[in-house]
ZAKEZA-667691 format. One line per 4 residues: number of its first residue (from 1); for each residue x, y, z of C-alpha. Coordinates in Angstrom, 3 decimals, decimal comma. Layout:
NUM	X:Y:Z ~ ...
This chain:
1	-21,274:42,054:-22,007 ~ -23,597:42,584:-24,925 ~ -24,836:39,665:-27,077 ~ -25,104:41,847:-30,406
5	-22,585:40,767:-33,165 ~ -19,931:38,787:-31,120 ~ -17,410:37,061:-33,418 ~ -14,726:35,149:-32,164
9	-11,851:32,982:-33,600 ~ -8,963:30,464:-33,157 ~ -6,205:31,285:-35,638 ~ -3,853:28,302:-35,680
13	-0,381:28,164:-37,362 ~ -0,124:24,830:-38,907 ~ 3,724:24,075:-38,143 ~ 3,717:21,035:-35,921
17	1,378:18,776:-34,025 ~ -1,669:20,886:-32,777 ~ -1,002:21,241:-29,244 ~ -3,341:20,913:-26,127
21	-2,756:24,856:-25,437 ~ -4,829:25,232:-28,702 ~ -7,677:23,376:-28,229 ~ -7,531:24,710:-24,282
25	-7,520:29,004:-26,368 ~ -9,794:27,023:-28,905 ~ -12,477:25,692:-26,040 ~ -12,620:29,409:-24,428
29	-13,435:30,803:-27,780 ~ -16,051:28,504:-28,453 ~ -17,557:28,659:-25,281 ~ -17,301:32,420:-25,620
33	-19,094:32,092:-28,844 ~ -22,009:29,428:-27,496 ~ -22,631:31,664:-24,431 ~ -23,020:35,469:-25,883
37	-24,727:33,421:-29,149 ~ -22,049:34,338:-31,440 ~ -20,152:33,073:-34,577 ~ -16,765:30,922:-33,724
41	-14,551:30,695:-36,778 ~ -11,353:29,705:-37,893 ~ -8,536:30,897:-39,650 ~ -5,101:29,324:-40,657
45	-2,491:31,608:-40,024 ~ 0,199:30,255:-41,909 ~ 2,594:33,369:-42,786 ~ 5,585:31,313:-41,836
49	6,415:29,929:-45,541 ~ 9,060:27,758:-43,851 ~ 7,463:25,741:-41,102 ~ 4,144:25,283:-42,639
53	2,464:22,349:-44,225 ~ -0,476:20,864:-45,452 ~ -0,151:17,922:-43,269 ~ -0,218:20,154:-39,797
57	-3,033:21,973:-41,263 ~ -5,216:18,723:-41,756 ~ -3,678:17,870:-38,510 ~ -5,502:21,095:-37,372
61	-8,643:20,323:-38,634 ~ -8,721:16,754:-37,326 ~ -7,621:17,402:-33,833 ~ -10,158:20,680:-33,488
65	-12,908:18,305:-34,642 ~ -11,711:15,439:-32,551 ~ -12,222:17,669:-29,686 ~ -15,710:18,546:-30,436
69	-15,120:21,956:-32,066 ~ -17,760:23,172:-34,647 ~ -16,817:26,445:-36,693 ~ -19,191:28,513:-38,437
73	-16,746:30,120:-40,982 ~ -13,284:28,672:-42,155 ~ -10,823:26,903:-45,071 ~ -12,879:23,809:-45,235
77	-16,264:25,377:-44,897 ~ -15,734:28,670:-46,345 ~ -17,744:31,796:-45,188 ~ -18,605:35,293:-46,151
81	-14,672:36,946:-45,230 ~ -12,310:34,418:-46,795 ~ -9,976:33,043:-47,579 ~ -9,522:31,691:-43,970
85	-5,852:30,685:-45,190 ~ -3,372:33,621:-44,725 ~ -1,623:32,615:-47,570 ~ -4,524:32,820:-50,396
89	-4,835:36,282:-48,885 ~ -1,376:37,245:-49,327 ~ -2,511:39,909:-51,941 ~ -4,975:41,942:-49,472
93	-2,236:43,369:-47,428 ~ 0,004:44,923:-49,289 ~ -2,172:48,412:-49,804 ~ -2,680:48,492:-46,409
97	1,523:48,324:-45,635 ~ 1,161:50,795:-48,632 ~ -1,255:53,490:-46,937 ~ 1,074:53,104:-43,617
101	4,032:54,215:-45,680 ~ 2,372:56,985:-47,359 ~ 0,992:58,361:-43,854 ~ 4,358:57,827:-42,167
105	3,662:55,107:-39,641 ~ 5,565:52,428:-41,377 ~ 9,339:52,967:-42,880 ~ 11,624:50,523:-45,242
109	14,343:48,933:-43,297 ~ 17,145:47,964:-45,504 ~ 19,212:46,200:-43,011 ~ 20,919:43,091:-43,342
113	20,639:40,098:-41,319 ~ 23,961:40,391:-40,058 ~ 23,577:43,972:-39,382 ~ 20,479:43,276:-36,977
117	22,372:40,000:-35,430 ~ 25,370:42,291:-34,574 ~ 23,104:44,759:-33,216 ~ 21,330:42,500:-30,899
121	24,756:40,717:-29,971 ~ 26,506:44,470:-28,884 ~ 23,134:45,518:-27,430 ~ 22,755:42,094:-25,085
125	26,284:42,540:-24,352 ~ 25,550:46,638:-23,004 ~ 23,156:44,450:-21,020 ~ 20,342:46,471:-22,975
129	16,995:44,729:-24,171 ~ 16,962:43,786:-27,847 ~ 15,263:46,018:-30,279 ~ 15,845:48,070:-33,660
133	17,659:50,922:-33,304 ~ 15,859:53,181:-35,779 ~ 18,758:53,396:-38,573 ~ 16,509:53,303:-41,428
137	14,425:55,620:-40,135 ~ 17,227:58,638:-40,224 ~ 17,387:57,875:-44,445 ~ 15,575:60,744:-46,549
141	12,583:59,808:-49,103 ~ 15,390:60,471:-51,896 ~ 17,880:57,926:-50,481 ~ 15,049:55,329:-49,823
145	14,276:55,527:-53,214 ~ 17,354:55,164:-54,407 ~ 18,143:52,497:-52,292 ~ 14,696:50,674:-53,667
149	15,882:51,463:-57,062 ~ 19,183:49,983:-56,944 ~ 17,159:46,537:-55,993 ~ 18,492:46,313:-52,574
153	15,898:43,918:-50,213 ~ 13,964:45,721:-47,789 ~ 11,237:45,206:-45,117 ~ 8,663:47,210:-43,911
157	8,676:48,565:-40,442 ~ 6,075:50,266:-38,142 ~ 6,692:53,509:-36,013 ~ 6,550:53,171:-32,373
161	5,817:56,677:-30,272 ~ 9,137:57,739:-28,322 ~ 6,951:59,021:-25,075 ~ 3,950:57,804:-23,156
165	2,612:54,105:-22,997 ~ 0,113:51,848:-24,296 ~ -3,037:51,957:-21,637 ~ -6,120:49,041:-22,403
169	-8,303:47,146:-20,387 ~ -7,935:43,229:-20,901 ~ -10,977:40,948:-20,408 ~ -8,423:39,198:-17,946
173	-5,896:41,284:-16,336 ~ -8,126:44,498:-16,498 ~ -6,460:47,990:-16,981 ~ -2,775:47,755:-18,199
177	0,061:50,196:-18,948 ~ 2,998:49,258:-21,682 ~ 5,780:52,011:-21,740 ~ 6,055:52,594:-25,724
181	10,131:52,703:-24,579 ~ 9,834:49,019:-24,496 ~ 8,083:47,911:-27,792 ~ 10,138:47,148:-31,115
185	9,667:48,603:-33,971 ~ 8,070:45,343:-35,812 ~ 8,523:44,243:-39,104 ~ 5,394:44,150:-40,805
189	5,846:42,440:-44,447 ~ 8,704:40,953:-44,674 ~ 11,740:40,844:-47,841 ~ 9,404:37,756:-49,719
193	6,540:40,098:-49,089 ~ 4,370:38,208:-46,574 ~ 3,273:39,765:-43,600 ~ 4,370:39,029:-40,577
197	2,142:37,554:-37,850 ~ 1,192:41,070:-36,166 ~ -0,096:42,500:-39,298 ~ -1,760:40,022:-40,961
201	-3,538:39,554:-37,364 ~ -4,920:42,643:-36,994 ~ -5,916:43,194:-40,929 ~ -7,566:39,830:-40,720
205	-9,469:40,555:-36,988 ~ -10,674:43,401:-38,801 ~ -11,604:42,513:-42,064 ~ -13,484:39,368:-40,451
209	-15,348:41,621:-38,288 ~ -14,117:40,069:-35,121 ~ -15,293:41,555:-31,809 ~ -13,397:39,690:-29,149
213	-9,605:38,367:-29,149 ~ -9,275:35,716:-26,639 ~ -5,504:34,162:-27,102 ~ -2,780:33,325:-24,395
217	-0,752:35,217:-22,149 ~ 2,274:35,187:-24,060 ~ 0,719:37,513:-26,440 ~ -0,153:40,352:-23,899
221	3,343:42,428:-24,567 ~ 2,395:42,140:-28,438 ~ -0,770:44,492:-27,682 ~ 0,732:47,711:-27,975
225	1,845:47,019:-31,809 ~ -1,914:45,330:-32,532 ~ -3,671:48,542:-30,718 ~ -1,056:51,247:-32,901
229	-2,099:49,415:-36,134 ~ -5,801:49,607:-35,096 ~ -5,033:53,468:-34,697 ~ -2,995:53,839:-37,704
233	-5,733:52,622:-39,917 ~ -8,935:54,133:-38,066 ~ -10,302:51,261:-36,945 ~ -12,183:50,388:-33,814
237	-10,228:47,907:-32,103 ~ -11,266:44,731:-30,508 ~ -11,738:43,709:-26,549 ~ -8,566:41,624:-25,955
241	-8,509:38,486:-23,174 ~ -5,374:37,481:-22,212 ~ -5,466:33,549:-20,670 ~ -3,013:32,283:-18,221
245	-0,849:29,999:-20,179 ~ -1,003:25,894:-19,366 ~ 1,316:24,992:-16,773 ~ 2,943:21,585:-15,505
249	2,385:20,705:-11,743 ~ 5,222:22,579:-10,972 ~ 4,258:25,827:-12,304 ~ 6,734:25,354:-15,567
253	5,298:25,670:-18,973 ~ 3,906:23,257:-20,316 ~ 6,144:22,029:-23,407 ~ 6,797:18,786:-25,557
257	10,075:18,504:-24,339 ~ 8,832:17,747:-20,595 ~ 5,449:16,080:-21,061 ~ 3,062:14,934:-24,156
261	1,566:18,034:-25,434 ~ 0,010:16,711:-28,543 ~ -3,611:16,223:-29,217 ~ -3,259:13,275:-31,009
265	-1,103:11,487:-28,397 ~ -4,278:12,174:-25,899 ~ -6,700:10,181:-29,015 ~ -3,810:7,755:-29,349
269	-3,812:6,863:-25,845 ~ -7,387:6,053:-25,813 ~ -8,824:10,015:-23,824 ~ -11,998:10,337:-24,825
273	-12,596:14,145:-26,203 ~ -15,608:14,465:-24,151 ~ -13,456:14,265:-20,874 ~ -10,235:15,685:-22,549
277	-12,627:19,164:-23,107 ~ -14,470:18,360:-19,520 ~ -11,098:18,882:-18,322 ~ -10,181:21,987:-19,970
281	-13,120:23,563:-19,490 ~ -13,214:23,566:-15,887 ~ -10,577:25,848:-15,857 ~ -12,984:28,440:-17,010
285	-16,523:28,018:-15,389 ~ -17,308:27,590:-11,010 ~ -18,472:23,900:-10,109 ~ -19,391:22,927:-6,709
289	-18,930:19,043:-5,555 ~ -20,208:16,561:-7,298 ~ -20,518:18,682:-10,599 ~ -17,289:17,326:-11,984
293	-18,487:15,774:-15,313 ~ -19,969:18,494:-17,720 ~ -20,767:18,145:-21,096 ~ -19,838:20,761:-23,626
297	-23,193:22,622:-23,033 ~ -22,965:22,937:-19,978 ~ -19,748:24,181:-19,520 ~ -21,110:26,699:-21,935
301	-24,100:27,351:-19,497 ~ -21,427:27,627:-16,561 ~ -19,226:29,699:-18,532 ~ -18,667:33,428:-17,318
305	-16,334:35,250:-18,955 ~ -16,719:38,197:-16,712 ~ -15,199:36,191:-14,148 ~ -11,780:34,913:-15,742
309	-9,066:33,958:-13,293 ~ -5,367:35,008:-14,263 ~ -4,363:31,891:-11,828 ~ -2,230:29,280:-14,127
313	-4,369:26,472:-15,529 ~ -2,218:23,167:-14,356 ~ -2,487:20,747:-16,507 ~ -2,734:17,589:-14,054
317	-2,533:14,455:-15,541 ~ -3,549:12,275:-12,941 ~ -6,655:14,568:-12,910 ~ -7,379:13,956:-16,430
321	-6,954:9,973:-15,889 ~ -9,609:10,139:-13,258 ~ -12,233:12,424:-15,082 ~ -11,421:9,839:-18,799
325	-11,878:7,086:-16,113 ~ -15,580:8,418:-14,967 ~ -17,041:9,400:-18,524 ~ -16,013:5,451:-19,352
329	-17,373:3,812:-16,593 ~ -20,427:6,461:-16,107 ~ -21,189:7,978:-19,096 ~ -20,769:5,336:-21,903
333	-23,519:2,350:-22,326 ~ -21,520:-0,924:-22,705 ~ -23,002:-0,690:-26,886 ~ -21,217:2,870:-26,786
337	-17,914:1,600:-24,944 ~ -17,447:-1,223:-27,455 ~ -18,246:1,248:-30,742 ~ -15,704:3,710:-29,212
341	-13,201:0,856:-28,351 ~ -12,984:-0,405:-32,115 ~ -13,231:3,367:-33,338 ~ -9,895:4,022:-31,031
345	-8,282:0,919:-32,214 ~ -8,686:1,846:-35,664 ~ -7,650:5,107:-35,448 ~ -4,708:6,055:-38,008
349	-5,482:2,206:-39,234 ~ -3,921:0,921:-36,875 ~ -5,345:-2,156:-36,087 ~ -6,051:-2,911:-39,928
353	-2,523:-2,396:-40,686 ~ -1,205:-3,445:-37,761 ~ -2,712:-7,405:-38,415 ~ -1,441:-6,887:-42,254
357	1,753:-6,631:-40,781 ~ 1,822:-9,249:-38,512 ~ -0,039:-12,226:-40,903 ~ 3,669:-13,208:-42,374
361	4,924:-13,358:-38,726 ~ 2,921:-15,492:-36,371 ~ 2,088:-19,352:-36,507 ~ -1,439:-18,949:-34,461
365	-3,344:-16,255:-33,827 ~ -2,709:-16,217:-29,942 ~ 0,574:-14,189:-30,844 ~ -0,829:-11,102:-31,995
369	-0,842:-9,856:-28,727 ~ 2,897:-10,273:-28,129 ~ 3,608:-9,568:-31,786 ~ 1,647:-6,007:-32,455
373	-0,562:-5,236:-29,039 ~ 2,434:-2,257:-28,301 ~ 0,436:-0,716:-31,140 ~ -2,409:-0,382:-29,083
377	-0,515:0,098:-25,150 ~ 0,206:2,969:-23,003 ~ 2,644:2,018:-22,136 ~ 5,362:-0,853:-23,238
381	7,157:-1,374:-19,886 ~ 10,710:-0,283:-20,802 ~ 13,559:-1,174:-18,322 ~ 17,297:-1,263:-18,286
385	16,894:-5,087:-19,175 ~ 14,888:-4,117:-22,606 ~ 18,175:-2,878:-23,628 ~ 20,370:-5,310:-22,286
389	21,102:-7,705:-25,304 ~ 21,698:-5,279:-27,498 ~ 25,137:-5,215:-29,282 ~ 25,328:-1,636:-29,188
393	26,738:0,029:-25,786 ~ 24,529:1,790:-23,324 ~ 26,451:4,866:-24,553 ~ 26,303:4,430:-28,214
397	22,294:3,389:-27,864 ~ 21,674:6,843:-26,140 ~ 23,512:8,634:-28,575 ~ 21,246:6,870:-31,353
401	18,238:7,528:-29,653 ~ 18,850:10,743:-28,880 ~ 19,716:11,625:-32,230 ~ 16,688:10,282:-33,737
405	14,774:12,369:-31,132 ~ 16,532:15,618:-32,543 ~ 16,241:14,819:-36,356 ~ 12,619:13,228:-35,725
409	11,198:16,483:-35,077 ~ 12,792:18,336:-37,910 ~ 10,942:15,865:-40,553 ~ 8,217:18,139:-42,543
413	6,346:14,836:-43,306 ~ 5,152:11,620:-41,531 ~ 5,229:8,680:-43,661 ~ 7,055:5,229:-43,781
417	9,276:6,342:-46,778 ~ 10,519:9,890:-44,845 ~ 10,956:7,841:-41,758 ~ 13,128:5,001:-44,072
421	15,052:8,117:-45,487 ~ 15,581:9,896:-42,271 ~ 16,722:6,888:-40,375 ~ 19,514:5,822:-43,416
425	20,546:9,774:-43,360 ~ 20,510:9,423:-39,371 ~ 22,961:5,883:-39,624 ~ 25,451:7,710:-42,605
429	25,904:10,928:-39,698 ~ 26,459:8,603:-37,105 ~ 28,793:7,011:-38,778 ~ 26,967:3,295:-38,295
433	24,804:0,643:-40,450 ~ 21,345:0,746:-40,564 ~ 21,268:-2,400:-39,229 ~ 23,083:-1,126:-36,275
437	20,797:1,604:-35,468 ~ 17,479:0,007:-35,406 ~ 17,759:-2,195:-32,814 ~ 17,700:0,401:-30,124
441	14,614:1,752:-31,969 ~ 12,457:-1,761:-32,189 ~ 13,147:-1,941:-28,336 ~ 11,900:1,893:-27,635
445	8,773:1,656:-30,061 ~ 7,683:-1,697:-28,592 ~ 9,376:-2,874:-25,327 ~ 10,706:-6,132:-27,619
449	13,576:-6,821:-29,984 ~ 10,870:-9,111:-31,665 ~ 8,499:-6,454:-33,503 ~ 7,077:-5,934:-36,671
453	8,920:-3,472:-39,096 ~ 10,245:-0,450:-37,763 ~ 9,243:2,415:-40,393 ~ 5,347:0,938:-40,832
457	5,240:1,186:-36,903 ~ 6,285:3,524:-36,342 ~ 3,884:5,856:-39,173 ~ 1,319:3,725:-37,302
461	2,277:5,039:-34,486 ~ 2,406:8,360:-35,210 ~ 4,666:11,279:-34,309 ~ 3,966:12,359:-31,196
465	3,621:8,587:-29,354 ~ 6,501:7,859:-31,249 ~ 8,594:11,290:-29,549 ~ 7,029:10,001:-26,014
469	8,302:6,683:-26,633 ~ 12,166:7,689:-27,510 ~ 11,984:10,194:-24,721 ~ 10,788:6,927:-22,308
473	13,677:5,122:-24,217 ~ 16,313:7,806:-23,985 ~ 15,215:8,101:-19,707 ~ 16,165:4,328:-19,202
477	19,090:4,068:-21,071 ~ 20,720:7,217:-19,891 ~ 20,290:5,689:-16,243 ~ 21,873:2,573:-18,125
481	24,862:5,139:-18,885 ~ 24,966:6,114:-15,642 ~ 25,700:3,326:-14,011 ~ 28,285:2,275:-16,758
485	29,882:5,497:-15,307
């Protein structure tokens, strides 16, 4: 591969906790970068108006640092193709949805969303694959206009060739064919006039001079649309890599609904990021034994992205415990152990709020452990008999967990006044008292029905130990239920 001019990037959408899977596509890319001496930058792709916030964007930020990440170009440090927010650049691609009408490779759909969920329903039912059936497309330039004239709410839509298929080479899973039969004609900007994620992707790749797209598997079926737009416009397009998605021991995908997924669950927990990108990184450079622990420049060293397995990358826990275990007891002086102990500690203030909290509550100082060390633990040892002097029934508490769980990860913001609303909106749909409803939660977030207050602890906390911990919670008492049974 040559060296000249290699740009890469990581183009995040900020609409929940930045997962591991990020930071894994985030690691090759920089990697990539480091090794062919290239330029690793990042852009926010935050098209979806509905889901994004500024919070997950910091969050972003923070957990791509955290891991060791440096970008060259991006929202916080600018660069010579910004914005690197898709939203400030909302303006840049309407001429280009413009020229695609005007040469007949885009079309205005006019289509309701009831029209298209009908469609889909009848064409699931024919036991056909969803996709747009080309109605709009049989409208003359006359009745489009008049259509756009009367103010009815359109989208843009690209063409998709009725014969052949896509042929490419991926960096990955080398020469592939996609029958054009089987791609949908995508919406490009949508009714609000924001594009949609593939064409502000490939306007952006382009515009930022990008020379390499390295993203997951998942996107490998979305090629054909990216390589079309390349061709619609006249543009060289990029070499695409394709990596095999992160997968559970049991070759599932990995999700937040089976395991912790979040980055900052991994810093809450006390991984060092050295070992958490150690980890990673192994699944993309050859090590013989006793080359386990590798430092980020010298994975980049190792790295050969000519030589890119399409094998799963299995996220194994217990293997990540033993590597965080080696870079604490090998790699760390004792100075460095103790200045990375009281940086973890304080993380998200914990600590300093933590003892803030608990000064009104103890009589001595040799209860702080009891009192406010479950802000600090792995793990807070829950067991059928955590739950057992509650007044609530096993039933009821699942059902109050459980719905917490649901409406917990609906919540745009993460503060102790949106958890205090959430959990009073939570009790009035139940049907039940506040008072009745956090008990159940003082036992999940710290293994006690002695705690201090619920809302602050849980913002200490943070989201995603404070998902793992209901999900613990919600495991023991549903056993509980069980056995009521």
């Amino acid at each position: 591969m040559t060296t000249s001019g290699v740009r890469v990037r990581i183009a995040p959408s900020p609409t929940g906790e930045p997962h591991v899977g990020t930071v894994y596509i985030a690691l090759f890319n920089y990697l990539f970068a480091k090794k062919m001496g290239g330029e690793f930058i990042l852009r926010i792709e935050d098209t979806d108006a509905s889901r994004s916030t500024p919070e997950y964007e910091q969050k972003v930020l923070d957990a791509l640092r955290w891991a060791g990440l440096e970008w060259s170009e991006g929202p916080d440090v600018g660069g010579p193709y910004g914005p690197y927010r898709q939203s400030d650049r909302k303006d840049m691609y309407w001429p280009y949805a413009q020229d695609l009408l005007d040469k007949g490779h885009a079309f205005r759909c006019f289509c309701t969303p009831e029209r298209l969920d009908k469609m889909r329903e009848d064409q699931r039912a024919a036991g056909k694959a969803p996709g747009y059936d080309g109605l709009c497309l049989r409208y003359s330039a006359e009745e489009v206009t008049a259509k756009m004239d009367a103010g009815e709410a359109s989208v843009v839509r690209m063409k998709i060739p009725t014969e052949g298929a896509c042929e490419f080479n991926d960096g990955v899973y080398g020469d592939v064919s996609i029958p054009w039969n089987s791609v949908d004609m995508q919406v490009l900007i949508k009714a609000d006039g924001m594009p949609t994620y593939h064409m502000a992707n490939v306007i952006d790749d382009h515009l930022m001079k990008i020379t390499h797209v390295a993203r997951g598997e998942e996107w490998l079926a979305s090629v054909p649309k990216h390589i079309l737009l390349y061709r619609y416009f006249g543009w060289d397009e990029p070499k695409f890599m394709h990596l095999s998605l992160m997968r559970n021991a049991d070759k599932s995908k990995l999700s937040k609904r089976k395991n912790p997924t979040s980055i900052s669950y991994y810093s809450a927990l006390g991984y060092l990021p050295e070992a958490l990108m150690n980890f990673l990184g192994r699944f993309f450079v050859q090590i013989a034994e006793g080359e386990e622990l590798l430092t980020m420049d010298q994975l980049a060293e190792k790295f050969d992205p000519d030589n890119l397995s399409k094998a799963g990358a299995i996220f194994d826990i217990q293997k990540l415990d033993w590597l965080n275990g080696r870079w604490l007891r090998e790699k760390l002086t004792p100075e460095e152990f103790i200045a990375r102990t009281f940086e973890w500690a304080s993380e998200n203030q914990r600590l300093t709020e933590g003892l803030k909290l608990s000064q009104s509550r103890i009589s001595k100082l040799g209860e702080l452990p009891q009192l406010a060390g479950f802000l600090l633990a792995n793990d807070v040892g829950l067991t059928p008999v955590s739950f057992a002097g509650l007044k609530t029934t096993p039933a009821d508490t699942l059902e109050i967990i459980n719905t917490v769980q649901a409406d917990f990860e609906k919540m745009p913001e993460w503060t102790v006044e949106s958890i205090d609303q959430e959990l009073r909106t939570i009790a009035d749909k139940l049907g039940k008292k506040l008072r009745v409803v956090t008990p159940p939660l003082f036992v999940a977030m710290s293994g006690s029905s002695r705690s201090l207050p619920l809302f602050d602890s849980m913002a200490l906390l943070g989201r995603s130990v404070v998902r793992q911990r209901l999900k613990i919670a919600a495991t023991v008492v549903a056993s509980m239920v069980g056995v009521e049974k």
